[in-house]
C-alpha positions, 0 to 999 in steps of 0.5 A, spaced: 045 281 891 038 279 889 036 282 882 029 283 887 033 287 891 037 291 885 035 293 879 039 291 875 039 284 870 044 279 870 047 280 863 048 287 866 052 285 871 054 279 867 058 285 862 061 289 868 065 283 870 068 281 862 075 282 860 072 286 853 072 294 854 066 295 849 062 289 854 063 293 860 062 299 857 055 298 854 054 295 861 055 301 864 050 306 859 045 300 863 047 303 870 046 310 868 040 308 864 037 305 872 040 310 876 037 316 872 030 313 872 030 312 879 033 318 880 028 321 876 023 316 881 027 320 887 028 313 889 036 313 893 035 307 897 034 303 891 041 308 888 045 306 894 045 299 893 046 300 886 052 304 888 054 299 894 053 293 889 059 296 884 063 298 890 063 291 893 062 286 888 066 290 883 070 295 885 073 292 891 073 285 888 079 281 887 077 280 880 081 286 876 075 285 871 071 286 877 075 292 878 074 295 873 067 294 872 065 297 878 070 303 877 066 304 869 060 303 873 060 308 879 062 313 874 055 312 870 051 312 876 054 318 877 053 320 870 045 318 872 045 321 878 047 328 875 045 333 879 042 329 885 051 326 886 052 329 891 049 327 896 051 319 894 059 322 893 061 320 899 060 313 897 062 313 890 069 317 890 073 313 897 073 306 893 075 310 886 081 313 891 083 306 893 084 303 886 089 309 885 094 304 888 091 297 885 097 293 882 094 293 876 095 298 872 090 298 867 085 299 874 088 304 875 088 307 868 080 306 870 080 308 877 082 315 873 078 316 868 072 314 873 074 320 878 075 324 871 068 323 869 065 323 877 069 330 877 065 333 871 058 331 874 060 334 881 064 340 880 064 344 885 062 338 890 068 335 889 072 340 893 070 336 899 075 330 897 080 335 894 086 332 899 085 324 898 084 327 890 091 331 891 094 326 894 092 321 890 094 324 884 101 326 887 101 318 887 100 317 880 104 322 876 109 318 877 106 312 876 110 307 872 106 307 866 105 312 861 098 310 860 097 312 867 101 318 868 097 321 861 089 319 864 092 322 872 094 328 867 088 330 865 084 328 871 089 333 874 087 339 869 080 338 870 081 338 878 086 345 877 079 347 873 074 346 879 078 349 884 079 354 881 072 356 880 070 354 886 069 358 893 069 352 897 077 351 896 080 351 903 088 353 902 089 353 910 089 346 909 091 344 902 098 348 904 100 342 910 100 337 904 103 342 900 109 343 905 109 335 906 111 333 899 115 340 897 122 335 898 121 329 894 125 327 889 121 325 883 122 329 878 114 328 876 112 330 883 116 336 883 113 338 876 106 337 878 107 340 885 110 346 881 103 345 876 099 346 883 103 352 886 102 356 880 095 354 878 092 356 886 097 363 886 094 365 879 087 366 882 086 371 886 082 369 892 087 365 893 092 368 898 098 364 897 103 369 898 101 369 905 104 362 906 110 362 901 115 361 907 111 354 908 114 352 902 119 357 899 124 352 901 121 346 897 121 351 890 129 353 892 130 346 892 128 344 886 133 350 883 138 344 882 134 340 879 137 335 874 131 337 869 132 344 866 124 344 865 123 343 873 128 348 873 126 353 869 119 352 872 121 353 879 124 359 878 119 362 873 114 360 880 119 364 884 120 369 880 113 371 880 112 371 888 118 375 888 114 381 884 108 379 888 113 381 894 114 387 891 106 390 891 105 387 897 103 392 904 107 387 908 111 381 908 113 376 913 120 377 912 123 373 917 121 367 916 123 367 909 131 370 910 132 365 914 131 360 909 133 364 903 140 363 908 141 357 908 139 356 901 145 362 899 149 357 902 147 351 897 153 348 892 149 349 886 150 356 883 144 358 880 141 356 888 146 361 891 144 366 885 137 366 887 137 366 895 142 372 894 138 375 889 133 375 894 137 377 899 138 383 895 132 385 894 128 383 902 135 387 905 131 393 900 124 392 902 124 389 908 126 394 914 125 394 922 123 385 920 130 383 918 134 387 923 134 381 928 137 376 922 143 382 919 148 377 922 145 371 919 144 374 913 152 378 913 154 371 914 152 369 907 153 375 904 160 375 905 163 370 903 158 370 897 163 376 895 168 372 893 164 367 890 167 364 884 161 366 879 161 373 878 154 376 878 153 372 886 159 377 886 156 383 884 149 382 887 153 380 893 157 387 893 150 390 893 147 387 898 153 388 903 154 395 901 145 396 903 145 392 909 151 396 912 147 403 911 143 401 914 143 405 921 140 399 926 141 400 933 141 394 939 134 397 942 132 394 935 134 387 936 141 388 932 145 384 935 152 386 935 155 381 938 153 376 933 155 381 927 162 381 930 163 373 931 161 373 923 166 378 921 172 376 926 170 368 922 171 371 916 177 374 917 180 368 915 177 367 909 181 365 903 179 371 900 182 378 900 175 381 898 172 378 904 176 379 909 177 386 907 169 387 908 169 384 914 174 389 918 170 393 914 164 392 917 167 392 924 170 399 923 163 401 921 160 398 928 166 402 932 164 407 929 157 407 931 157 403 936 164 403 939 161 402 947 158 396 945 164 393 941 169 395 946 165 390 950 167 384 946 175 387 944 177 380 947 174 377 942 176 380 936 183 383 938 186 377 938 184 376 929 186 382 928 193 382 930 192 376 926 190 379 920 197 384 921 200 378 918 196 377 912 199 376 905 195 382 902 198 389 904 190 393 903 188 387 908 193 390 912 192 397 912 185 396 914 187 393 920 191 398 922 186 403 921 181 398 925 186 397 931 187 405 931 180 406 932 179 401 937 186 406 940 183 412 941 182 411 949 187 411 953 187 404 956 186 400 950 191 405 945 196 402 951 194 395 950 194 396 942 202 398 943 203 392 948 200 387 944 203 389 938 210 388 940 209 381 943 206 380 936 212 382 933 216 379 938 213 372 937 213 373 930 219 376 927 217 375 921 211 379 921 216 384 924 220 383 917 215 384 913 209 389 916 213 392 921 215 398 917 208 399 914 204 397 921 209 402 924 208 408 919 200 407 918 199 408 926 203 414 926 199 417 920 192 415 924 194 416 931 199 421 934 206 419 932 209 422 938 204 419 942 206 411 939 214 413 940 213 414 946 209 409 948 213 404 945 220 406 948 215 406 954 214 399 953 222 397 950 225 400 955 223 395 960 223 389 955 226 383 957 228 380 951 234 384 950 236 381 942 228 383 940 228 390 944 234 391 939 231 389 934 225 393 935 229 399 936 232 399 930 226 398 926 224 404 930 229 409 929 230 407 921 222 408 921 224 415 925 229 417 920 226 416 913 218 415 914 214 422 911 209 420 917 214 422 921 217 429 919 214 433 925 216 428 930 224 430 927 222 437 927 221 436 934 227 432 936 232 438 932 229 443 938 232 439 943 237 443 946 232 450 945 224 447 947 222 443 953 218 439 949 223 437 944 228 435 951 221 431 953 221 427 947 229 426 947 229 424 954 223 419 953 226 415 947 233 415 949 233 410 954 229 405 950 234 407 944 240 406 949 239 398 946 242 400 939 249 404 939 248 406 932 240 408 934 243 413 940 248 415 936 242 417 931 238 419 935 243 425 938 245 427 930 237 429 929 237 433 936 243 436 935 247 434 940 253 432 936 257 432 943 254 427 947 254 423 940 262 423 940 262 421 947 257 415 946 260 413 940 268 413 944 265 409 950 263 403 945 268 396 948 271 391 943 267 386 944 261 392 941 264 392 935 260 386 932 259 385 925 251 387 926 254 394 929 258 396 923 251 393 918 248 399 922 253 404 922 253 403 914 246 404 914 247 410 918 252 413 913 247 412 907 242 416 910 246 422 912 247 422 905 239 423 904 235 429 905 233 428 911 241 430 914 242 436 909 241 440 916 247 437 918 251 437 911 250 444 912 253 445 918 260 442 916 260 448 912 262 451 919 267 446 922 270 451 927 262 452 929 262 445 930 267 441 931 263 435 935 260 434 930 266 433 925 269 428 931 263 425 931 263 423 924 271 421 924 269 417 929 264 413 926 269 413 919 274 409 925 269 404 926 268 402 919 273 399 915 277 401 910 275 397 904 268 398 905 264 402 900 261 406 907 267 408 909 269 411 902 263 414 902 263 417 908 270 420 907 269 423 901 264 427 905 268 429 910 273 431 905 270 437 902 269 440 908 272 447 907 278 448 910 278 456 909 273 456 916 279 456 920 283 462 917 281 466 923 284 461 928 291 461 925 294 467 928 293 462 934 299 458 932 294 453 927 297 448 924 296 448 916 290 443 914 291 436 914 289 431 909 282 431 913 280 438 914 276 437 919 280 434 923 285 439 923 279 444 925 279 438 931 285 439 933 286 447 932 279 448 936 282 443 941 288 447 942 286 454 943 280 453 948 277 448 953 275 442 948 282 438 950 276 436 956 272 434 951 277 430 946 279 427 953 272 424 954 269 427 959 261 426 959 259 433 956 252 437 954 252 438 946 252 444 943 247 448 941 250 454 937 245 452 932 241 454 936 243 458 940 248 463 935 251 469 940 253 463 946 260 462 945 265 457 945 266 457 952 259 459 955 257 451 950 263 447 953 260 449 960 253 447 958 256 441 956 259 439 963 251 438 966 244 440 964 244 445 958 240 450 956 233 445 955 235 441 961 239 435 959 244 431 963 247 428 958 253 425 963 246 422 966 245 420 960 251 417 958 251 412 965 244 410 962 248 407 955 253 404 958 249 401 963 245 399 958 250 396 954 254 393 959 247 389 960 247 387 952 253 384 954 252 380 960 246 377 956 251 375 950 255 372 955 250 368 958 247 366 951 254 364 948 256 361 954 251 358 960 256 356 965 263 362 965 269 361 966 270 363 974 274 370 974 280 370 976 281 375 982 285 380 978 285 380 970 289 383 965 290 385 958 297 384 954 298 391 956 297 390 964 291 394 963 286 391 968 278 392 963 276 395 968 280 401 966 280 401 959 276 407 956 270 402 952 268 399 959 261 402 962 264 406 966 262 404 974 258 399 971 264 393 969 266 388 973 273 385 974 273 380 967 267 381 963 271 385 959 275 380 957 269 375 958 265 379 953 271 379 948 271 372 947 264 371 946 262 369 940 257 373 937 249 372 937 246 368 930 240 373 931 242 378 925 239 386 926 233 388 923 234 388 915 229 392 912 233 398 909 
C-alpha cells in the first residue's frame, strides 16, 4: 500500500520485514506511536489499513520475517489503540490465531507473545475469542519447541487471569470443547486441561460441578497416566469435586455412576480405588437416583471384593454391605431381574468372597421380594445346584440355606428334592463329597421329616436301581448319625406305639427296601426286631455281595455308638426280646469270621446275661451255651409259639418295649398281621422281596445283556428247585434266575462310602 493512503514510512516498514529482532521492534514503537496518534485523532479508517496492512503483507505473507514482523506489528497498535481495541480485535486477534500453526517455530514463538500483549490491552474483551485462544493454546502446549511451549505458558496464565475476572466467560460453551479434548494422550495436554478444570472450578460464578459428568470420564482417565504429576493432578481435581459433592443440595448421580462403573473395572489399580471409592461415597449420598443403576453398580462392586489390592477390597465390602441395606422396591426402578443376572454371574467367580456375596445377595432379595425372585427361578436354580459342588463348604452352605429358602412352598420344596437327586445322580462325586452336608443342613433349615419323606417319595420310583441304592444308604447313614436328625429317630422308636411313628415307618420303608442292611436299620430304630430277623433271613446267595457285608460292617459299628444304647440295654433282657438277639446272630452269620466286624459284634453278644432265663429252666431249659443268647433263642423257642417264628413265617415285631404288660403270646399274634400301630410287616416283607428281586433282575441284565435261555426246570445239587429255596423272594422268583443271579458277576459300582 501507498505510504498516501497508510501512514507509515518506508524504513518502518522496511524494519517490520528485517530478520534482526532489535530492527522490528524499533519498527513496532513507530506503529504504536501512529496508531496511538490517530487514535488520539478518532481516526480508525486510517487504523484499519494500518491493521490490515500488517495482517496482509506481514502476517499472512510468505516471508517468515514478514511473519513476524506483522504479528510485532499488530500487538503494538494494539498497544496504540488502548482503550479503543476492541472494536478492531475482530481483525487483530484471527491472523495472530493463525500463525499458532505456522511451520516456523520462531513464528509462533512470535504469534504468543503478540496475543500475550494484545491480551493484556483488551482483558475483558478478549473473552469473545476464548475458544479459538483455548484451542489454540491446547495446540501449543505440546509444541515441539521448548521456546514455544514457555511463551503458550505464560500467555495461558494471563488468559486463566482474565476469565477469571471476567462476567463474560460462557461455561456452557467452553465445556463441549473441554469434553472433546479430555481423552487425548499427550501428557502436556492432559496437564494443561487439568490446569483449566482446576482454575474455572476455583471461581465461584462458575458452576462446573453442574457439568463434572461431562468430563469425569476424562479425569479418570488420566489416573493411570505414566506421568506421576498429571496423576497426583488429576486426582487432586477429583478429589476437590467429590468434597464439592458432598455440599452440594443436589447432584446428578446417575450420569456419573455410570461412568464411575466402567472406570471400577480399569486394569490399573489406583483407577479402580478411585471409581470404587466414589461408588462408596455416591451409594451413601445418592439415594432414590441410584436405585435404577444398583445392578450396574453391584456388578463392579462384586467382583472388586476380591480384588488383589487390599483397600479396593475394603471399600469394596463397604460398599456392598451399604447398598444391600438399602430397602429399594421395584415401584422405584430397582430392577430385580438385573441384580439377580449379576449375582448368578458371579457365582462363578474365582473368588470364595465373591461367590459367597453374591448368594448372599440373592437371600436377601428372597427375603424382600420372594414373589418377584420366584419369577426368575428357572434362571438361577440351575447356578445354584452348581454352586452344590464348590470347593469351599461355607460356599456350600450358604447355598443350601439359599435352596431352603426358595423351599418354603410346596411346589418348589418338591422341585428342590427333585433336582437335588438328579444332581446327585449325575454327579456321584458331589454325592461323595456334599452329600452328607447338603442333606444335614436341609434337614436342619427345613423340616427333617418332611425332606425323609420327600425323598423316599422320589427314590421309591427311581429307575436307577444302583444310584437309588446309593442314595438310600447315604440317607440312612445320615439317618443314624447326624444330630439334626434326633428327633426324627425318636419318632421312628415310636413305631409300633404312635400313628405318627407308624406313618413315617411305612413311607421311608419301601424306598429303604433298596438297601438290606438299610431296612434292617431301619426296623432296629423302630424296634421291630422281628421283621428285622425275617428281612435279614429272606436274603439269597446271590445278595450276599461284598458291598452287602461293607454295609453290615458299617451297621455293626454303629450299634456300638450312642445312638443304639437303647438297644445294648435291651440285651439286658434277652428273654424279653429274643428277636432282637436273633436278629443280631443273624447279622453276626452273615459276617465272616475272620473280620474285625464279626469279633466285635460277637463280643457284645457274649455279655449278654445269661441269668435272665433262670425263670425258664423249670421248663426243661437247657443250660446256656457258649452264645447265651442263643440258648434264650432257643429256650423261648421251645416253650411257646416262637417255633413259628424261628421257622420264618412273615411276623409283626414285638413291641413289649412298648407295650410292657402284652404277653408273649398276645406279641406273637400281632406279629402275624397288623400290630398295634397298624403295621403289616408280611406286606412289608413281600414289598423287600420284590424289591430285591428287581435288583437282581437289573445285576443281571447289567452283567450279562443277552441270558443264557432257561431250562424249563432247573435244579441245584441238591435237587431243590430256587424257586423253593428260602432266600427267593417268595412268590416273585421265576424258575432259573436264581441261579441266573448266582453266577452273575457283581457290579463295579461300589456303595456309598462316606462313614
Amino acid at each position: 500500500m501507498a505510504d498516501s493512503i497508510v501512514p507509515l514510512s518506508a524504513s518502518v516498514l522496511r524494519n517490520l520485514a528485517d530478520k534482526l529482532y532489535e530492527k522490528r521492534k524499533t519498527a513496532a514503537l513507530e506503529v504504536e506511536s501512529v496508531v496511538k496518534n490517530l487514535t488520539g485523532a478518532q481516526d480508525h479508517e486510517k487504523i484499519s489499513s494500518i491493521i490490515a496492512l500488517l495482517t496482509y503483507d506481514f502476517a499472512l505473507s510468505p516471508s517468515s520475517n514478514h511473519r513476524k514482523g506483522g504479528l510485532i506489528g499488530l500487538a503494538a497498535a494494539t498497544v496504540g489503540l488502548a482503550s479503543e481495541a476492541a472494536q478492531h480485535l475482530e481483525k487483530i486477534v484471527p491472523p495472530v490465531l493463525d500463525s499458532f500453526t505456522d511451520q516456523d517455530s520462531r513464528v509462533r514463538y512470535y504469534a504468543c507473545e503478540a496475543l500475550y500483549n494484545i491480551a493484556k490491552v483488551a482483558r475483558g474483551d478478549f473473552i469473545v475469542f476464548f475458544n479459538d485462544i483455548f484451542d489454540a493454546l491446547c495446540k501449543l502446549s505440546a509444541d515441539s519447541d521448548p521456546n514455544v511451549q514457555s511463551a503458550a505458558h505464560l500467555l495461558d496464565r494471563l488468559v486463566k487471569d482474565i476469565v477469571t475476572e471476567s462476567d463474560q466467560f460462557s461455561i456452557e460453551e467452553f465445556i463441549p470443547l473441554l469434553r472433546e479434548r479430555m481423552n487425548v494422550l499427550n501428557p502436556f495436554v492432559r496437564q494443561f486441561l487439568v490446569g483449566w478444570i482446576t482454575v474455572l472450578d476455583s471461581v465461584p460464578d462458575i458452576d462446573m460441578l453442574g457439568f463434572l459428568p461431562d468430563f469425569l470420564d476424562g479425569l479418570f482417565n488420566m489416573l493411570s497416566d505414566t506421568s506421576h504429576e498429571i496423576r497426583q493432578q488429576a486426582d487432586q481435581a477429583l478429589a476437590e469435586f467429590l468434597q464439592e459433592i458432598k455440599n452440594a443440595p443436589s447432584v446428578d448421580y446417575g450420569r456419573m455412576a455410570e461412568i464411575l462403573v466402567q472406570r471400577a473395572g480399569s486394569p490399573h489399580a489406583f483407577t479402580r480405588l478411585t471409581s470404587i471409592t466414589w461408588i462408596n461415597e455416591f451409594v451413601k449420598l445418592g439415594g432414590d437416583q441410584l436405585v435404577p443403576y444398583y445392578a450396574d453398580i453391584l456388578g463392579v462392586v462384586l467382583p472388586a471384593i476380591s480384588d488383589k489390592e487390599e483397600k479396593i477390597r475394603v471399600v469394596a465390602r463397604e460398599t456392598n454391605d451399604e447398598l444391600r441395606a438399602i430397602k429399594a422396591e421395584p415401584s422405584e426402578g430397582f430392577d430385580i431381574g438385573a441384580v439377580l443376572v449379576i449375582a448368578r454371574r458371579e457365582l462363578g467367580n474365582e473368588s470364595e468372597a465373591t461367590r459367597l456375596e453374591a448368594l448372599r445377595w440373592i437371600s436377601v432379595l428372597l427375603e424382600r421380594h420372594r414373589t418377584e425372585v420366584l419369577s426368575f427361578l428357572d434362571d438361577i436354580f440351575p447356578a445354584l445346584l452348581t454352586s452344590l459342588s464348590d470347593t469351599s463348604d461355607e460356599v456350600a452352605l450358604l447355598v443350601l440355606e439359599v435352596q431352603a429358602r426358595i423351599a418354603r412352598d410346596a411346589q418348589h420344596f418338591r422341585h428342590l428334592m427333585v433336582f437335588l437327586v438328579h444332581r446327585f445322580n449325575s454327579e456321584h462325586s458331589l454325592l461323595e463329597r456334599r452329600g452328607t452336608l447338603a442333606l444335614r443342613r436341609l434337614c436342619q433349615l427345613l423340616d427333617a421329616e418332611r425332606v425323609y419323606r420327600e425323598l423316599a417319595t422320589i427314590l421309591e420310583g427311581e429307575a436307577d436301581l444302583e444310584f437309588a441304592t446309593i442314595m438310600v444308604q447315604a440317607l440312612n447313614l445320615i439317618l443314624l448319625t447326624a444330630p439334626e436328625l434326633a428327633d426324627l429317630r425318636a419318632l421312628l422308636k415310636e413305631s409300633l406305639s404312635a400313628s405318627a411313628g407308624r406313618d413315617l415307618f411305612i413311607a421311608l420303608y419301601a424306598s429303604w427296601c433298596h438297601s438290606p442292611m438299610a431296612t434292617i436299620s431301619l426296623c432296629l430304630l423302630a424296634q421291630a426286631y422281628p421283621h428285622a430277623s425275617s428281612v435279614i433271613q429272606s436274603l439269597g446267595e446271590s445278595d450276599i455281595s461284598v458291598n452287602l457285608l461293607v454295609q453290615v460292617d458299617k451297621l455293626v459299628r454303629l450299634l456300638e455308638t450312642p445312638i443304639f444304647a437303647y438297644l445294648r440295654l435291651q440285651l439286658l433282657e434277652p428273654a424279653r426280646y429274643p428277636q432282637l438277639l436273633k436278629t443280631l446272630y443273624g447279622l453276626l452269620m452273615l459276617l465272616p469270621q475272620q473280620s474285625s466286624a464279626f469279633k466285635i459284634l460277637r463280643t457284645r453278644l457274649k455279655t449278654v446275661p445269661s441269668h435272665s432265663f433262670m425263670h425258664t429252666q423249670s421248663h426243661g431249659t437247657s443250660a446256656p451255651s457258649e452264645f447265651p443268647g442263643l440258648s434264650a433263642i432257643r429256650r423261648s423257642a421251645s416253650a411257646g409259639p416262637f417255633p413259628q417264628i424261628l421257622s420264618h413265617i412273615p411276623s409283626m415285631p414285638t413291641s413289649s418295649i412298648n407295650l410292657p404288660t402284652m404277653e408273649d403270646g398276645e406279641k406273637n399274634n400281632a406279629e402275624s398281621g397288623n400290630g398295634a400301630a397298624g403295621i403289616n410287616f408280611a406286606v412289608q416283607l413281600k414289598q423287600f422281596e420284590h424289591m430285591q428281586y428287581q435288583h437282581r433282575l437289573h445285576r443281571v441284565v447289567v452283567n450279562n445283556p443277552k441270558p443264557p435261555r432257561r431250562p424249563a426246570v432247573v435244579s441245584n445239587q441238591n435237587g431243590i428247585r430256587p424257586e423253593d429255596r428260602s432266600d427267593s423272594p417268595r412268590g416273585h422268583t421265576p424258575r432259573g434266575i436264581a441261579s441266573d443271579v448266582r453266577g452273575a458277576p457283581r457290579s463295579p459300582r461300589s456303595t456309598w462310602s462316606t462313614y
